[in-house]
C-alpha positions as CSV (number, residue, x, y, z in Angstrom):
1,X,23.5,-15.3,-0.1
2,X,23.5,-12.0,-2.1
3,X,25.6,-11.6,-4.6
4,X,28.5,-9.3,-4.8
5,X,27.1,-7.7,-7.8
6,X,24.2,-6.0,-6.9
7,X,24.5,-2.6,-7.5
8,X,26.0,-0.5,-4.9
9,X,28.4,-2.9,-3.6
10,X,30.1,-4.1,-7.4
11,X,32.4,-2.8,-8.2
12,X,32.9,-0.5,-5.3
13,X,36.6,0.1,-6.1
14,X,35.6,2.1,-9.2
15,X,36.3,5.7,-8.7
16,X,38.9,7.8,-9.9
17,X,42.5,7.0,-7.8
18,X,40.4,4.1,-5.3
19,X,38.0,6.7,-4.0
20,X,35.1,4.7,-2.7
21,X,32.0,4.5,-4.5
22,X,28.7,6.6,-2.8
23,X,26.4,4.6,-1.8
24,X,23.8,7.4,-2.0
25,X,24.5,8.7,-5.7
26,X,24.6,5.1,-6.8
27,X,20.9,4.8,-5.0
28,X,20.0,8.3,-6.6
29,X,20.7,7.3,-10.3
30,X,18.8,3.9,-10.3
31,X,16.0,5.4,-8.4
32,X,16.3,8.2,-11.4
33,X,16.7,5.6,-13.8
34,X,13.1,3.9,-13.0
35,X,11.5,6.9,-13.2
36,X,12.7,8.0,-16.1
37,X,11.8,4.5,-18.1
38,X,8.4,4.9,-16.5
39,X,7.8,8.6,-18.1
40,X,10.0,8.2,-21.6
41,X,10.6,4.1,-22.0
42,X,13.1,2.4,-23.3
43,X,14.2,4.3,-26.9
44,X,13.7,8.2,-25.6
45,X,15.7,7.5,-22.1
46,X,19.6,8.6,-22.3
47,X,22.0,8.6,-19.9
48,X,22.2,12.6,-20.1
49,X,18.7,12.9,-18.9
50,X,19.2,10.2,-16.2
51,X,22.3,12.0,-14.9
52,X,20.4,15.4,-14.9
53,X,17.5,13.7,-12.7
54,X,20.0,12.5,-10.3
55,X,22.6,15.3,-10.0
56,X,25.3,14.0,-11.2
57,X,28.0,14.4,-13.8
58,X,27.4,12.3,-16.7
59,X,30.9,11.1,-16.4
60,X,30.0,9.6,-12.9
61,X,27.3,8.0,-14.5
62,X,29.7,6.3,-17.1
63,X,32.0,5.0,-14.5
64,X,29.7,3.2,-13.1
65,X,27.4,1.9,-15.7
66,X,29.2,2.0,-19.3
67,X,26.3,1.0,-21.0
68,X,22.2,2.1,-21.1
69,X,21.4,-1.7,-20.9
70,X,23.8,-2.1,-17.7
71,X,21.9,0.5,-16.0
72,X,18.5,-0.1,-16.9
73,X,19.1,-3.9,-15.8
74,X,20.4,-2.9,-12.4
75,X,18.0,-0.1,-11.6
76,X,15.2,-2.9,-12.5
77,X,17.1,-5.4,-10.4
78,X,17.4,-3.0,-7.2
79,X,14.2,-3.2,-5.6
80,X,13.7,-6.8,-6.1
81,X,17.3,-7.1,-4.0
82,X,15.2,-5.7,-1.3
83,X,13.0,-9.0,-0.7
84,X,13.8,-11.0,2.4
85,X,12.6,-14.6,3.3
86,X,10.5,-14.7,6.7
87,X,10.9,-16.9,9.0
88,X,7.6,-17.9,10.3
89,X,8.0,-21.4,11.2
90,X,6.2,-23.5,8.1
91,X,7.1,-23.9,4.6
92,X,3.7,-22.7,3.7
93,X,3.6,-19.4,6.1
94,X,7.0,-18.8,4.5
95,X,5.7,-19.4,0.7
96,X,2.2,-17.4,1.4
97,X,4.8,-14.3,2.5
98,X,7.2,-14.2,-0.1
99,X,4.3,-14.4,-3.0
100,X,2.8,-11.4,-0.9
101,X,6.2,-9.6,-0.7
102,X,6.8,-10.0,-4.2
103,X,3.3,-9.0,-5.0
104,X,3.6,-5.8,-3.6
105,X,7.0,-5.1,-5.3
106,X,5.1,-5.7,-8.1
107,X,2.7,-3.0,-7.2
108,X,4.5,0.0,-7.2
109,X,4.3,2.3,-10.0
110,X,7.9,2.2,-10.8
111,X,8.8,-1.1,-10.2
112,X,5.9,-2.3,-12.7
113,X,6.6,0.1,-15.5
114,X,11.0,-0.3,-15.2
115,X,9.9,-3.8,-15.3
116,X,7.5,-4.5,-18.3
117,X,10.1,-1.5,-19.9
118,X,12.7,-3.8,-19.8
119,X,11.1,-7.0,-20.7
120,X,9.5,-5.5,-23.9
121,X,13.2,-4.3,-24.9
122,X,14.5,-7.8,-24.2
123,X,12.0,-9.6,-26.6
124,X,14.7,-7.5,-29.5
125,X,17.8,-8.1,-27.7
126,X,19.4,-11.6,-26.5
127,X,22.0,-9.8,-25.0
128,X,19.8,-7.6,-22.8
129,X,17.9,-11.1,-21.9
130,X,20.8,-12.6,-20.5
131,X,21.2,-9.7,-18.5
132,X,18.3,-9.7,-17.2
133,X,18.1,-13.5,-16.3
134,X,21.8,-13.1,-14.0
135,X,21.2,-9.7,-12.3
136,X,17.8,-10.2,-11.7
137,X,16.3,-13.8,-12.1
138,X,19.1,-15.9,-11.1
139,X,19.6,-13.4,-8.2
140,X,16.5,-13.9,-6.9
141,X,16.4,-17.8,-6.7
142,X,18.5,-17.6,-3.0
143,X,14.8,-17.3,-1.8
144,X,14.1,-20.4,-2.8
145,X,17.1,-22.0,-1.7
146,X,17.0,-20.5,1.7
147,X,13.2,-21.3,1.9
148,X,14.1,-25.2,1.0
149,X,16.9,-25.6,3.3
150,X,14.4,-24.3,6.4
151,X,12.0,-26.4,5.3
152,X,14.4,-29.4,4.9
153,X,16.0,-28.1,8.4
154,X,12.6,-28.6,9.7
155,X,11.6,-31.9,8.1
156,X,9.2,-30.2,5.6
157,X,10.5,-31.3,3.0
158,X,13.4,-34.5,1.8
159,X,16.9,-33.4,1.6
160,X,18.0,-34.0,-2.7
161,X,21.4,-35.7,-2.3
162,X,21.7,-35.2,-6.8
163,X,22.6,-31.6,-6.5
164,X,21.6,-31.5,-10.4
165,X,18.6,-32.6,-9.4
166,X,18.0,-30.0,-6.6
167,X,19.2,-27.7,-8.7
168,X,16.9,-28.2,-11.3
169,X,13.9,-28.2,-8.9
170,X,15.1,-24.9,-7.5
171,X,14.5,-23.5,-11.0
172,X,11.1,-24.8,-11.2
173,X,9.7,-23.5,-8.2
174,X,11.1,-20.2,-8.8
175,X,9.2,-20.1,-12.3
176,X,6.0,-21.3,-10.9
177,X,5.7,-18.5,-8.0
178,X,7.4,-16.1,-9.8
179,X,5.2,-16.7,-13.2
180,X,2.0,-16.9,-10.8
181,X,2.5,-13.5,-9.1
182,X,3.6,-12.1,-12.9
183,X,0.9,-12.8,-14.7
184,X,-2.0,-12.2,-11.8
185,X,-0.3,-9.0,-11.2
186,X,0.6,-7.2,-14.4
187,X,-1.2,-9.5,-17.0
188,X,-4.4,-10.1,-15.3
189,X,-4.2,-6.8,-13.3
190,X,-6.0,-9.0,-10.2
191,X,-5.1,-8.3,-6.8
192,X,-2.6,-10.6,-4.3
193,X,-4.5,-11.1,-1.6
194,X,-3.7,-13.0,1.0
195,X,-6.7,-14.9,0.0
196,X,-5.1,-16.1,-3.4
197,X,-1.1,-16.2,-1.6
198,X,-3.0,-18.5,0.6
199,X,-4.6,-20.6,-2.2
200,X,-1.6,-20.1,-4.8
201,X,0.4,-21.8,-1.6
202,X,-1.9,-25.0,-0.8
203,X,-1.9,-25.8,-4.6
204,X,1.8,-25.5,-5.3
205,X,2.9,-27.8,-2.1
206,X,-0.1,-29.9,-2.3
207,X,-0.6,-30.5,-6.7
208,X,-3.7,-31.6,-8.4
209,X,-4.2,-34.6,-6.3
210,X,-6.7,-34.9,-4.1
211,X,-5.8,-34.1,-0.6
């Protein structure tokens, strides 16, 4: 269920005359791109300095990304494209693995300071917010659609026939793992273990009540 607009395979018919977009300069200037908002942030980064990093003619860069914002977004959203869903047989195995996955992503030095970058620049621009929610959150939410639909497949969990409904339950999950694994790993600067995935996982399929 990936999108067509991941970067790397949008807009693919981009070059000059039809050439065919390379897949490696397109992975070179996000990979650039990351490391460059880690060292400079949001306000001293230009697109001059991330086409220097990545070899490539600042035209190129243009082509593909018109905008700082557009890039930034996408070289954010890259890594996070990367995640796939195990199939390990139980909704719970599956949910344990994904917050560990995601965790991990989390981890890396680039990841974490492209990401917090770009959130801190979003909290000044609604524009750059919306970005972020399409390329990267809404992106993201096929793991939690995939991970239903095994589960459902598996009688886990009750098909939703209201597909408003389902929908809307899809969101919520997503903001519950995806706010958990935030905020333990770059608020609270405490480890994902599989320990707390473990824990984290009994609570969210089990609630409050007692069990």
């Amino acid at each position: 269920m990936r999108s067509d607009s991941r970067p790397g395979t949008r807009d693919s018919r981009s070059g000059p005359r039809g050439r065919p977009r390379s897949a490696e300069a397109d992975a070179a200037i996000l990979e650039a791109t990351r490391a460059a908002l880690g060292e400079l942030g949001w306000t001293k980064l230009t697109m001059g300095d991330v086409a220097a990093r990545a070899g490539v003619a600042k035209t190129t860069l243009y082509r593909r990304w018109p905008s700082k914002s557009e890039l930034v977004v996408d070289a954010v959203a890259a890594p996070f494209d990367s995640m796939e869903l195990a199939d390990l047989g139980s909704l719970a195995a599956d949910v344990a693995s994904a917050v560990l996955q995601f965790a991990a992503l989390l981890e890396r030095p680039e990841t974490k300071t492209a990401l917090m970058a770009v959130i801190a620049e979003s909290t000044r621009d609604d524009a750059l917010r919306r970005r972020i929610r399409v390329s990267i959150v809404d992106r993201q939410k096929r793991l939690v659609l995939l991970g239903r639909e095994r589960a459902q497949a598996r009688g886990e969990l009750p098909y939703e026939p209201d597909a408003a409904a389902a929908a809307r339950t899809a969101d919520l999950i997503f903001d519950v793992i995806a706010g958990a694994v935030v905020n333990r790993t770059l608020v609270s600067a405490e480890p994902v273990d599989e320990e707390w995935a473990r824990a984290f996982t009994e609570l969210l399929l089990g609630g409050l009540s007692p069990r």
